[in-house]
N, C-alpha and C positions, 0 to 999 in steps of 0.2 A: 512525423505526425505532430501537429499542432495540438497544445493542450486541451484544445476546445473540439478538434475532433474523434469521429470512435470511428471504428471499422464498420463499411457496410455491410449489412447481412444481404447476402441472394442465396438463391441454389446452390450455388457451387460453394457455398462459404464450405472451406475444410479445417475448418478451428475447430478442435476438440468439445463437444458437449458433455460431458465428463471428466474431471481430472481422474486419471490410471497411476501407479506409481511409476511406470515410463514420460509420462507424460510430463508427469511432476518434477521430475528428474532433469527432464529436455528443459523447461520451465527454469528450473534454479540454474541450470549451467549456461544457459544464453542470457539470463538477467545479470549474474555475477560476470561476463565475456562485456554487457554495456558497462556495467560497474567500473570494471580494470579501465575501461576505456575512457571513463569519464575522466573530465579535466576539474570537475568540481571533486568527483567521490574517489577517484580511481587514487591517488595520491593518500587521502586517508583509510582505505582501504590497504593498499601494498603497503603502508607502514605497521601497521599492527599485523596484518597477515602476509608478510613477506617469507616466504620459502613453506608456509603451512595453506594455502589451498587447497593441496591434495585432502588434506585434513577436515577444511573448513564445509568443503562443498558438500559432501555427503552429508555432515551434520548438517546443512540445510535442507537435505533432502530428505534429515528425516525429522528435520523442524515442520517439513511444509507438509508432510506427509500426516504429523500429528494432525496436523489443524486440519486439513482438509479434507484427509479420508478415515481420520480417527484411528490412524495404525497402532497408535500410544506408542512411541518407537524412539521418542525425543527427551530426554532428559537433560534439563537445566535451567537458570535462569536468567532472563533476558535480559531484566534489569542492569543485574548486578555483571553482566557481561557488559555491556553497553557503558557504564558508569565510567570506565575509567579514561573514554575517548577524549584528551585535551581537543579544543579548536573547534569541537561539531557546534552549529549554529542553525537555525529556523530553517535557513537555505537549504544547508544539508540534508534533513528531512524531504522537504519541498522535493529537490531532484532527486533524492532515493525514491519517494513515493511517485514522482513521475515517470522514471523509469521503471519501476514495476507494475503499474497501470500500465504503460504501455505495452511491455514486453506480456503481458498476461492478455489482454485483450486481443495482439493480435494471435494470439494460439489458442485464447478459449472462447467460447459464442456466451453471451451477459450473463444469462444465467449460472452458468461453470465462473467468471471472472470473480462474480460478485462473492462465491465462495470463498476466492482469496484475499479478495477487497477489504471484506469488510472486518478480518483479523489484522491485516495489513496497518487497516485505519486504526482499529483500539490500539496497535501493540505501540503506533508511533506516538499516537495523543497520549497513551499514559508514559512511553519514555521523554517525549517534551515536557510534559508535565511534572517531572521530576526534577528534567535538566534545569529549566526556564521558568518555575513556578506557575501558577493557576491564572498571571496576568502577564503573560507573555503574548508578543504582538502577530498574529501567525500570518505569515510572508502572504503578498497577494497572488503569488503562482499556487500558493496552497491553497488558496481560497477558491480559485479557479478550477482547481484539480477539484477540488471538495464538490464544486459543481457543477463539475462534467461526470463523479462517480456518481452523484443523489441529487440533484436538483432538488432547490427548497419545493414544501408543496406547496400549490396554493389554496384560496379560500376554498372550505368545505363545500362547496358547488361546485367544483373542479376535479375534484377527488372520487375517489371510489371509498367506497367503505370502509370495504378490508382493512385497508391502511390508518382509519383514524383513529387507533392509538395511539400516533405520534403526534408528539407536541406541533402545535401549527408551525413552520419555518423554522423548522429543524431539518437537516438533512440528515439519511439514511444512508449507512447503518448505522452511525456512532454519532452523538452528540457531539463535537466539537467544542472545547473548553479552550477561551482564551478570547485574546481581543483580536474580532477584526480590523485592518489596516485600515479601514475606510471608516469605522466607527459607526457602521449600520448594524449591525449583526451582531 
């Protein structure tokens, strides 16, 4: 799937409308199966968790489970887990966050995705931000991804109501901090 497109919904769609803790489960182990596989992440992944997967995965499942069905089931922090990664770069991000958009979207319908999405986005923009400080240049696959999850809104005649708490041409859910590549945004 092309970063620009999303799954169609019809009748038959059978993507989850709900995350379940099975679901969640299915969710983390086919995301971490593209991970292994990636030629960008797969590499830095098997070097820090080489022979600990068995280990690692359920801790994600009850990472995702925290965040998304409120189990409270996850202790730790992310930060300080993440910190020690030599070599991770903008890109890195980029393709983790692309490959979990996509593996999420085709098994949950938008409303269930955006549940994962939108912890997915803080948890990456405040570990960039720590990595790469506050003027870091964020890759333009991120930019793209950023705007196939939240499309900026446009002018207050275009919008609905509901939504105009948000700052005009921001995308939802998380403010994004940093420099666009393009130097519009």
């Amino acid at each position: 799937m092309s970063p620009a497109a999303a799954p169609a919904s019809s009748a038959a769609d059978t993507r989850h409308a709900e995350p379940t803790e099975d679901n969640v489960r299915e969710l983390v182990y086919a995301f971490y199966d593209r991970v292994r596989a990636d030629e960008l992440l797969g590499p830095v992944f098997d070097e820090k968790l080489a022979g600990r997967w068995d280990d690692h995965l359920p801790k994600m499942c009850r990472f995702w489970g925290s965040l998304v069905l409120g189990t409270k089931t996850y202790r730790g922090n992310v930060q300080q887990v993440h910190q020690p990664l030599d070599g991770i770069e903008p890109r890195h991000f980029s393709r983790w966050l692309f490959l979990f958009l996509d593996t999420v979207e085709s098994r949950f319908r938008p409303a269930a995705a955006v549940r994962f999405m939108e912890p997915a986005l803080r948890i990456a923009q405040s570990l960039q931000l720590s990595r790469f400080g506050w003027d870091y240049p964020i890759p333009a696959e991120q930019q793209a991804l950023l705007e196939r999850v939240a499309p900026r809104r446009h002018p207050k005649n275009d919008v609905d109501d509901a939504h105009a708490h948000r700052p005009r041409g921001e995308p939802f859910p998380a403010k994004i901090v940093g420099r666009a590549t393009d130097g519009d945004a």
